[in-house]
C-alpha positions in Angstrom: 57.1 -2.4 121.6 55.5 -3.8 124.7 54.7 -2.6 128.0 58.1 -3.7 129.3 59.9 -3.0 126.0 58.8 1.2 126.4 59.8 0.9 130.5 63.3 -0.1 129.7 64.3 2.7 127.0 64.8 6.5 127.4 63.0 9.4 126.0 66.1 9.3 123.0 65.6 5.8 122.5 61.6 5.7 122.1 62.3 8.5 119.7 64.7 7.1 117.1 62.7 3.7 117.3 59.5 5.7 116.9 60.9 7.4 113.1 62.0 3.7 112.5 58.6 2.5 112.9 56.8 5.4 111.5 59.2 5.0 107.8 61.2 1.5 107.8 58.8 -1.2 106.7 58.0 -3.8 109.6 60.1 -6.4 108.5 62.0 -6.8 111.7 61.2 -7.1 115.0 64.5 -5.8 117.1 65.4 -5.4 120.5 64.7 -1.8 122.1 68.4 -0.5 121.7 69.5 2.0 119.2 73.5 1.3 118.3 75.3 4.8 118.1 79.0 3.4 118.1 81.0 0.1 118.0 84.4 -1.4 119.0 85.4 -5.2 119.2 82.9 -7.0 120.7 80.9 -4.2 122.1 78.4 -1.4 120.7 77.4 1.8 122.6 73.7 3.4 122.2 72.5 6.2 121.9 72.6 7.0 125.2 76.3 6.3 125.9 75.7 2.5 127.7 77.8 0.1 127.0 76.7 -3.6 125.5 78.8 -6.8 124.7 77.9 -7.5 121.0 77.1 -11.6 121.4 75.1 -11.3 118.1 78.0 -10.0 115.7 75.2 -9.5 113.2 74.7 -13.0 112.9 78.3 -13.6 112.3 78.7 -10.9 109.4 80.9 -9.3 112.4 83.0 -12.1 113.0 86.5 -10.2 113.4 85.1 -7.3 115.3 83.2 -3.6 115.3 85.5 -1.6 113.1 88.8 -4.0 112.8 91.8 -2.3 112.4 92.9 -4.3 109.0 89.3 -4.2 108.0 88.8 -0.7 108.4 92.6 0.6 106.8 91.4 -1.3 103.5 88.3 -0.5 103.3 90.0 3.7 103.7 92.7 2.8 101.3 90.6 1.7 98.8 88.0 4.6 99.1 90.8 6.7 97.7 91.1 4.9 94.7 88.2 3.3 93.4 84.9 2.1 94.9 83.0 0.9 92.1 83.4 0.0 88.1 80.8 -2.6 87.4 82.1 -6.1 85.8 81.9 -4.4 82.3 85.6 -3.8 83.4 88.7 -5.8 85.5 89.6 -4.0 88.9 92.8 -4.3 89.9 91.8 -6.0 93.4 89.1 -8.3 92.3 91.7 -10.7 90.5 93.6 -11.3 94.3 90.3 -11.3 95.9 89.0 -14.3 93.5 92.4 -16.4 93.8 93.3 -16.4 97.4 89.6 -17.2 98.3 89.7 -20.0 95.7 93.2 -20.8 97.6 91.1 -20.7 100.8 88.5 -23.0 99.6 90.6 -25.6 98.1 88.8 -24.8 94.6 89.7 -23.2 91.6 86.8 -20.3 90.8 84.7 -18.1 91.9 81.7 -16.1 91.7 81.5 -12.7 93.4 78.4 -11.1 94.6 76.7 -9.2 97.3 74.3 -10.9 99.5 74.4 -14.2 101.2 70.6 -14.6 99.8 72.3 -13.6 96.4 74.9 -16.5 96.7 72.0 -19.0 97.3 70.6 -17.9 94.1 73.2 -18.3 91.9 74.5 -21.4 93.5 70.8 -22.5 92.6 71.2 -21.6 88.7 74.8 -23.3 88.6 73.6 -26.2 89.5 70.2 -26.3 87.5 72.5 -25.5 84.3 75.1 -27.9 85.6 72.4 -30.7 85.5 71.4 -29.7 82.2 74.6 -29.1 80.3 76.9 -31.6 82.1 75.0 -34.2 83.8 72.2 -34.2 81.3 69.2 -33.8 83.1 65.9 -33.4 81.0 65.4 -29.2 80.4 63.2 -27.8 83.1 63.1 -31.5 85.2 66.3 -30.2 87.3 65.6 -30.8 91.3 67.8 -29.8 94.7 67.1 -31.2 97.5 66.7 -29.3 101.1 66.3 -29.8 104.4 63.5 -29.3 106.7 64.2 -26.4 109.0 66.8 -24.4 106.6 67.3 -21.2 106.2 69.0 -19.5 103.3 67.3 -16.3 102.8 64.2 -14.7 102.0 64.0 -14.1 98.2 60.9 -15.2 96.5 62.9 -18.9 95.1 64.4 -19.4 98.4 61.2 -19.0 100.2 59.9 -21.6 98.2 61.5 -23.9 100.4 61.5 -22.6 103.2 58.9 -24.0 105.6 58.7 -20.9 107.9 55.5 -19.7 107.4 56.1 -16.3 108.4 58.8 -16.3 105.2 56.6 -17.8 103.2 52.7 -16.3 103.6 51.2 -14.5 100.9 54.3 -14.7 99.0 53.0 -17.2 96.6 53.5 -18.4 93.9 56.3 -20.3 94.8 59.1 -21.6 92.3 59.1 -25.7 92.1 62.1 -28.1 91.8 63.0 -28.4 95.1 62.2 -31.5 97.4 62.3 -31.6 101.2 63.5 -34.0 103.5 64.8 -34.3 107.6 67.5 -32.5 108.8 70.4 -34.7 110.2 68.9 -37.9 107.8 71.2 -39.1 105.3 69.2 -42.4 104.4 66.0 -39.9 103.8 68.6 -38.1 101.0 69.5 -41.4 99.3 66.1 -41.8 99.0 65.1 -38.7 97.3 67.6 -38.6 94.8 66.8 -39.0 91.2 68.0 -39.4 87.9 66.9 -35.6 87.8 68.6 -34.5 91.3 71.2 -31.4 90.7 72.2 -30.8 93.8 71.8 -31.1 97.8 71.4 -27.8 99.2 72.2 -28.0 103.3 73.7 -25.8 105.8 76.5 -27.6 108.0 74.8 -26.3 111.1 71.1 -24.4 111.1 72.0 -21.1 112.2 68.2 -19.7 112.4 66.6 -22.8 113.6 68.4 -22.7 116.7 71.7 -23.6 116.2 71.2 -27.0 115.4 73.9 -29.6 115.3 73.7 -32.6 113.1 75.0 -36.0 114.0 78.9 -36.4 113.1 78.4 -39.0 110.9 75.5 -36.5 108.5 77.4 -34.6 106.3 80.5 -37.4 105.5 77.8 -39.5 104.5 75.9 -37.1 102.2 79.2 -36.7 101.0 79.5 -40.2 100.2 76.2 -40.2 98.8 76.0 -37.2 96.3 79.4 -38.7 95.2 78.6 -41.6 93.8 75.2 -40.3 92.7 76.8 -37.7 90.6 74.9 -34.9 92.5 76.5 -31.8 93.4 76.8 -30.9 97.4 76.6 -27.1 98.3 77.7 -26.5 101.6 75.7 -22.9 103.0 78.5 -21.7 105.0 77.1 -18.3 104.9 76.8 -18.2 108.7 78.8 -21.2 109.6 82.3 -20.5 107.5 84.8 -18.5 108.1 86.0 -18.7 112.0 83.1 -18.9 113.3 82.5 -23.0 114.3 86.4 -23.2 114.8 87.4 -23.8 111.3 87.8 -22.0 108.3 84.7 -24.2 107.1 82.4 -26.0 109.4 82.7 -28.9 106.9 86.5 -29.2 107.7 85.8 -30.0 110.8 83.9 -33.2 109.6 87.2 -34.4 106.7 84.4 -33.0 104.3 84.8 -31.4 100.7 81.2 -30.2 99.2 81.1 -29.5 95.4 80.1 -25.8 96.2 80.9 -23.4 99.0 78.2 -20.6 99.6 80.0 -17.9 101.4 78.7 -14.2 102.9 78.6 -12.6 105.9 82.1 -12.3 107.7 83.5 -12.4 103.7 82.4 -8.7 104.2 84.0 -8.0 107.8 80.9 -6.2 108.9 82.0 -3.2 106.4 80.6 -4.3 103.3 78.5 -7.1 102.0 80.6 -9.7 100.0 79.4 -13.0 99.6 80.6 -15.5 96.8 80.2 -19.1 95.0 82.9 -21.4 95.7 83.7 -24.2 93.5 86.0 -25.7 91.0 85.8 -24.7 87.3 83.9 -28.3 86.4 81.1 -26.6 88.1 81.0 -22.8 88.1 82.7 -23.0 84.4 79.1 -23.5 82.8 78.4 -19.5 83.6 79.0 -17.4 80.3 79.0 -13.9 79.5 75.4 -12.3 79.9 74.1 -15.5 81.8 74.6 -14.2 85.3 75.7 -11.2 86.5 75.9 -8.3 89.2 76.7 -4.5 88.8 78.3 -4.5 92.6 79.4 -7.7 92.8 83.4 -8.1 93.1 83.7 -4.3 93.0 86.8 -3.2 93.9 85.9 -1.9 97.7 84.2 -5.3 98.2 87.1 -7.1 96.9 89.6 -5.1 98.7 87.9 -5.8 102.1 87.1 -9.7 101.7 90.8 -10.3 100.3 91.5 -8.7 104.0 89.3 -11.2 105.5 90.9 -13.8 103.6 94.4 -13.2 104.4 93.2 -12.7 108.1 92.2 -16.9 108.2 94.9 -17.8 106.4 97.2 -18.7 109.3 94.3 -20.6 111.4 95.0 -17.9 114.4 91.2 -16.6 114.2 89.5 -20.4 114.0 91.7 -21.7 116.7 90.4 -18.9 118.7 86.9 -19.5 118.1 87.8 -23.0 119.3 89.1 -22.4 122.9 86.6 -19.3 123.3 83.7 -21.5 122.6 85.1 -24.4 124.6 85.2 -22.0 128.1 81.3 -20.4 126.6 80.6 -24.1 126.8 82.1 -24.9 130.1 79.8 -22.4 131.3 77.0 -22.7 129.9 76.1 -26.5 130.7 76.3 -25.0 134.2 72.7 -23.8 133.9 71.6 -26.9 132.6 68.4 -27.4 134.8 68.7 -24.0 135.9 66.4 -22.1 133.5 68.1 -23.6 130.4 67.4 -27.4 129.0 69.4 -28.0 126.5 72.8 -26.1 125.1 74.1 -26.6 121.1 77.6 -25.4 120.2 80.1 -25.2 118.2 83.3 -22.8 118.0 81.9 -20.2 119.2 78.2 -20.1 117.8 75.5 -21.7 120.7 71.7 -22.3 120.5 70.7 -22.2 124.0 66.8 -23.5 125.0 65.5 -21.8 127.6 62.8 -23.3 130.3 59.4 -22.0 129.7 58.8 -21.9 133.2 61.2 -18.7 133.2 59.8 -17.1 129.9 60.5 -16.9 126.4 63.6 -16.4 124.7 62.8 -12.5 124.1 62.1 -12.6 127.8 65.6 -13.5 128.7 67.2 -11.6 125.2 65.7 -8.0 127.3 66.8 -9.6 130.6 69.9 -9.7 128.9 69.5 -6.4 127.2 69.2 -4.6 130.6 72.4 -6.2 132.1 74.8 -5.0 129.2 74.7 -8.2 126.8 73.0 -7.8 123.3 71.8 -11.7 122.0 68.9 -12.6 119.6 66.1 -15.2 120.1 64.9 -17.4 117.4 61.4 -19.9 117.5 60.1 -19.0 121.0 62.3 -20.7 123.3 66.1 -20.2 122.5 68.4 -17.5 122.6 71.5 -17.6 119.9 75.2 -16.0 121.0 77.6 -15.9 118.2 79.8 -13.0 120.0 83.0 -11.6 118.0 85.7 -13.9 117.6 88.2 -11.0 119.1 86.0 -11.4 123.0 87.9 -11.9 125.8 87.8 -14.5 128.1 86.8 -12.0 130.8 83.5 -10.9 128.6 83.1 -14.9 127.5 83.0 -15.0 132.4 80.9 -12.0 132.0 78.2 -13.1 129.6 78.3 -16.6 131.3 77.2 -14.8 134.7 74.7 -12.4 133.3 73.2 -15.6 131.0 73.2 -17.2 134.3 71.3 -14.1 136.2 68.9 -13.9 132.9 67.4 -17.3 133.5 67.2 -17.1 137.4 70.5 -19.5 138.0 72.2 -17.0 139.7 
């Protein structure tokens, strides 16, 4: 911790963040706040002070600290059975795996853990796609990605990543992937081959910032992968499920990828879920012993993302993100030329740059921090919110006001 980091925590505090960095490796760099307890949008420390959550564990708590549908079950399930591998059925995974095919518009789907997870295997689907359907050369299979992305850190994923804190020292790095612009669907017409697979994107960049492609971007990879018989996977990990203001942040663009990668919210902040989505054209080239997961689908997993499931099946959640993001909006141009120069959003998920003249993101994140309001900062100069969808419009005025104080606008 810095100077300023040690001055703002108590003698508890330092200590638990002291054991974490004496025996958890140094793989994250967190705020000075040690979470005791949490309810809807807001967490308690160790201390007994109270924080709005505006992170919601970059959107894995979509719904809320301990829901109340969530949480009863997750506890009805405990009592009955947790875990039994794939080697047999569980009586909640078959629900699970239809009314999230239901939800999708598809017909299959792959259960496992981690959103990184769900990367991977939507990579191997579509490498053995390209071989066994579209008849791509063995071993010539390529996906394309974008600049900027972000789908995990796993050694194949960081591959293509072009952070080069994910990627240093990490080598070597798996091939078959090819790079081009975010937001630039003539630079992916380009780049497609007789040996292209697949377009790997996410419908917003979450870790970059929040950042927002023109309307026209993913229609028109659409259009293109289409008629080049090239699957699109749609990384919904952070974007889906409620968060943008639609059950997808590709429904909101009239779009239908080939492949949904889900995770996060599928888990309501209780367990991590994620899945493959797709139709069985696509996922139907898995067979037994090709891919596999002891935990994935397991029967406590299942039982809490059919939860989350039925809980966006009416559109009550996504319309909420809507109107909540639409007043965190309203307020947040505001400070336009007041400490902040530029505001992304959508639903209610924002990438907000702050001036350098009033310090770094991290700066305004502890500003933040010491007011009550828990937010992360991503590249240097901008602060991500992606509260709970349950907030209230009082906390969406409150963390409009403190945002406001954080940057010297109020």
């Amino acid at each position: 911790m810095t100077t300023l980091e040690v001055s703002m925590t108590t003698e508890r505090t330092t200590a638990e963040i002291d054991r974490v960095e004496r025996h958890a490796a140094h793989n994250y760099h967190p705020l000075p706040v040690v979470v005791a307890e949490a309810s809807g949008a807001r967490v308690t420390d160790v201390d007994g002070k109270s924080y709005l959550d505006c992170l919601a564990a970059y959107s894995a708590v979509n719904f809320g600290h301990g829901n109340p549908r969530l949480i009863a079950a997750a506890k009805a399930q405990l009592d009955r059975v947790t875990l039994t591998s794939r080697a047999f059925h569980s009586a909640t995974l078959g629900p699970f795996v239809e009314e999230l095919a239901r939800l999708a518009g598809k017909d299959m789907v792959l259960p496992m853990n981690t959103g990184a997870e769900a990367v991977e295997s939507g990579i191997k689907v579509a490498r053995r796609w390209a071989y066994r359907v579209k008849g791509v050369p063995a071993d010539q299979a390529q996906i394309i990605v974008a600049e900027g992305n972000f789908h995990g850190r796993t050694t194949t994923i960081v591959s293509f990543s072009d952070d080069p804190d994910a990627r240093a020292d990490f080598g070597p790095f798996t091939p078959g992937f090819v790079h081009v612009p975010y937001g630039d669907a003539d630079a992916i017409a380009a780049a497609i081959t007789p040996n292209t697979a697949a377009v790997l994107l996410e419908p917003i960049q979450g870790e970059a910032g929040v950042m927002i492609p023109p309307d026209d971007y993913l229609p028109r990879v659409r259009e293109i992968t289409a008629a080049a018989n090239v699957l699109m996977i749609a990384d919904e990990i952070q974007s889906g499920l409620g968060r943008t203001g639609e059950t997808f942040r590709c429904d909101a663009l009239g779009v239908v990828p080939d492949m949904y990668l889900l995770g996060k919210a599928l888990g309501g902040g209780i367990v991590p879920v994620s899945a493959v989505v797709a139709n069985s054209d696509v996922l139907g080239v898995l067979t037994p012993g090709s891919h596999g997961s002891t935990f994935g689908g397991n029967p406590l997993a299942a039982a809490v993302g059919l939860e989350v499931v039925r809980m966006l099946a009416d559109g009550a959640l996504q319309a909420r993100a809507r109107e909540l993001g639409e007043r965190l909006q309203r307020g947040l141009d505001k400070l336009i030329g007041h400490g902040v120069t530029e505001v992304r959003r959508a639903g209610l998920w924002a990438g907000i740059d702050i001036d350098p003249a009033v310090g770094t993101a991290r700066d305004v994140c502890l500003r933040l921090m010491e007011a009550g309001i828990l937010a992360k900062d991503t590249h240097g100069q901008t602060v991500r919110l992606a509260p709970p969808i349950v907030i209230d419009e009082d906390d969406i005025d409150l963390l409009i006001e403190r945002f406001g104080a954080a940057v010297g606008a109020a």
